[in-house]
N, C-alpha and C positions, 0 to 999 in steps of 0.2 A: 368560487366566491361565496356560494350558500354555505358549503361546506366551513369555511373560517369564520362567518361570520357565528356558526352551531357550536363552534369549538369556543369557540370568544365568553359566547354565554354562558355555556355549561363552566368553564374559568371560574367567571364572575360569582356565579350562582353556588360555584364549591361549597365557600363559607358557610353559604346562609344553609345546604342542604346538612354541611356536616352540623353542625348548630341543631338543625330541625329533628336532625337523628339521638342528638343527646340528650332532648326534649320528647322524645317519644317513647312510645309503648309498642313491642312485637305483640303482631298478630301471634304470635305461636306462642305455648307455655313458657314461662320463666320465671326468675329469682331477680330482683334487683336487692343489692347487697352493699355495704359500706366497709371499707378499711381503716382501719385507722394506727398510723405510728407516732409515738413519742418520745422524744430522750430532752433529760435536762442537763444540762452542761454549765461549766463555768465560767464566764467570762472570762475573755484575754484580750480585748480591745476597750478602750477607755478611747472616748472621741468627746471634745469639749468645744463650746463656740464663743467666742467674741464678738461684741458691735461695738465697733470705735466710731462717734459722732460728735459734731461739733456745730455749734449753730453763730454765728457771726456776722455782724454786716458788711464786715469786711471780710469777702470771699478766703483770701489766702492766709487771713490769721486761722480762719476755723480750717483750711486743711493741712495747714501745720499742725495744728494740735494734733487732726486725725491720725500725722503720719508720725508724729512721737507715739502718740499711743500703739500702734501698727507696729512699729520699731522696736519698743519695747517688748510684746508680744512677742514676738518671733524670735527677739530675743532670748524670751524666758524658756521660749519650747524647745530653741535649740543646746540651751543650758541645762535643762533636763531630760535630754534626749530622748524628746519624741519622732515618733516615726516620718524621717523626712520624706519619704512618698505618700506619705498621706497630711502631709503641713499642704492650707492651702490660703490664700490673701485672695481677696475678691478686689474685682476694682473699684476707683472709686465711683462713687454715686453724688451727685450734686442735684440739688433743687432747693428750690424758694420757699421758707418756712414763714405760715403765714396765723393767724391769731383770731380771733371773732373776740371783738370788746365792744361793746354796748351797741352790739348790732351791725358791728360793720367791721372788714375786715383787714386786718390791720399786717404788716409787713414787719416777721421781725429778722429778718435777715436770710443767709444762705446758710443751708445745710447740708455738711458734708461728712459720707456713712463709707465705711468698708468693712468687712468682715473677715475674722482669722479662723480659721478649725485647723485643731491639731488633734492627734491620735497617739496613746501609749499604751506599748506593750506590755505595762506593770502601773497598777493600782497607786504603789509608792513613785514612781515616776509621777505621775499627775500629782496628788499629793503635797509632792513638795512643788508645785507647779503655781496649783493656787493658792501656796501660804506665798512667795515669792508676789504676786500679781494683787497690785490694790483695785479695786472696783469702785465705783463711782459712775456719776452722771455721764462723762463726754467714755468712759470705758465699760462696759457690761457685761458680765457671765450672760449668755442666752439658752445656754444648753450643756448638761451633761448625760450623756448614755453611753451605755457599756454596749457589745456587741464580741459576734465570737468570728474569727475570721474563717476557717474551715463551715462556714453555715452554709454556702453551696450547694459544698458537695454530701453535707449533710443532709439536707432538705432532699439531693437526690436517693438519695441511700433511706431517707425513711420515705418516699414516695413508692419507692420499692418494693420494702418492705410490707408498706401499709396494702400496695398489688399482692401481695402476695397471701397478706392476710383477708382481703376480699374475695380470693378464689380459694381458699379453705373454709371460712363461713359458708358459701355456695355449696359447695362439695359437702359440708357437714349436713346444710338444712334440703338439700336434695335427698341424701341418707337417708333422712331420717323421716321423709315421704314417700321412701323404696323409687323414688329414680332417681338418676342419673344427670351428668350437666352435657348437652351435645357441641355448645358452642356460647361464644362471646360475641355479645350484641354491640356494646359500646363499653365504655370506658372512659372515665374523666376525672379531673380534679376539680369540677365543678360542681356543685349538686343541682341537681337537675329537679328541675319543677313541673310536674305535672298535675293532669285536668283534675285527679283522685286523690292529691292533697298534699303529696310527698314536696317538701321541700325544705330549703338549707335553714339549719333549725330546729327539726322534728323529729332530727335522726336521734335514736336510741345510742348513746354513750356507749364503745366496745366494753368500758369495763362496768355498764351496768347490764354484761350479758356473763351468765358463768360459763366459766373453761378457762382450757392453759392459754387461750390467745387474747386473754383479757387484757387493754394497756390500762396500765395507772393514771387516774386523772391528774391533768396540767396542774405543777406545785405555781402558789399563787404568787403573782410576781413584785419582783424585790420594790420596796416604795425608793421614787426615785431622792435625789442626794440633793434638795433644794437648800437646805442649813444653813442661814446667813449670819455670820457674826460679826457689828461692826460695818466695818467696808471690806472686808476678806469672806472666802463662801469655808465655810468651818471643815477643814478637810477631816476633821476627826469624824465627822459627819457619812464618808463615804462609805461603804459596804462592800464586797464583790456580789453577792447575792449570785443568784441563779438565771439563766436564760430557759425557757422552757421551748424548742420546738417540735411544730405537729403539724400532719400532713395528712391529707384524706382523701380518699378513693372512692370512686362512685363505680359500680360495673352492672350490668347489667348480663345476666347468663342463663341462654338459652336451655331448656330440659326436654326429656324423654315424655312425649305424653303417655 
């Protein structure tokens, strides 16, 4: 019974121990180091959002309206063929839209809200999407962003990387103190904060260190495609511009005293 209950705790307390190690300083010599990986890519996913609402004192005129507008929608995305795994209708949302007029508040009916996101795997797909789609009051553009779909297994591939460029920094600045690394203390994608001041923020940019393992700083990113013209969102307005991702490595590695 002692025995499960020791095991029970030590369980529990995992976390917080591993946690306490990534926030910590070895007693024995070492190097704490940063990696860092970057690649900028092009966008291949276009993801846009609608808010179709309507406000009425008569419940079912305003969710008719919602659901022509809805109707329409999904019409236009499956006209332009956007990606039907990633079309999505939210359900509907109903509540009491209410007013404050000279102090006191006043009922101006039901309102009723759904929402459409669709995704295209070509800039001209969307495009023709929102010259097709009139905007207005009871229908809304809420959002346009681009995104890349391999970003996954991207992130994992520069977290790697970026591993791998924090135990050649080590290995370089041991060199060049004539010792050696004996081992890895911790490791994280978090940056860790300690009593002596180190934390997320202060780290020194890889490519303001010289050498072949310098990454190029993050290209600044594309301004988003808000462009209103009229009652339509000015598709001449949209860009593909660039995604920038980066990935960072905290390690910590033990040395030869």
């Amino acid at each position: 019974m002692k025995s499960t209950i020791v095991l029970s705790l030590l369980l529990a307390l995992a976390p917080v121990l591993s946690f306490a190690q990534a926030n910590s300083v070895p007693s024995q010599p070492h190097l704490l180091v940063k990696g860092q990986a970057a690649r900028t890519v092009v966008p291949d996913r276009f993801t846009v959002e609608f808010l179709a609402q309507a406000t009425d004192m008569a419940p079912e005129q305003a969710r008719s309206r919602v659901e022509q507008n809805v109707v329409a929608v999904l019409a236009a995305l499956k006209k332009h063929r956007a990606l039907a795994e990633h079309t999505h209708a939210s359900s509907m949302s109903i509540s009491a839209e209410n007013a404050y007029e000279d102090g006191k508040q006043v009922f101006k009916g039901t309102k009723v809200v759904r929402r459409v996101r669709g995704s295209f795997d070509d800039l001209e797909k969307l495009r023709g999407l929102l010259a097709d789609v009139n905007a207005g009051p009871g229908l809304q553009i809420t959002s346009l962003r681009s995104g890349y779909a391999q970003a996954s297994s991207l992130r994992a591939e520069l977290k790697a990387e970026a591993a791998r460029q924090s135990r050649r920094s080590a290995e370089g600045l041991a060199a060049a103190y004539g010792t050696r690394i004996t081992g890895l203390y911790t490791i994280s994608d978090v940056a860790p904060s300690f009593a002596y001041g180190v934390q997320a923020g202060t780290w020194q940019s890889a490519n303001e260190e010289a050498g072949e393992d310098a990454v190029p700083p993050p290209a600044l990113p594309a301004p988003a495609a808000t462009g209103v013209s009229g009652s339509r969102l000015a598709a001449e307005s949209l860009e593909t511009g660039t995604i920038t991702f980066t990935e960072n490595v905290y390690a910590i590695f033990l040395i030869a005293q």
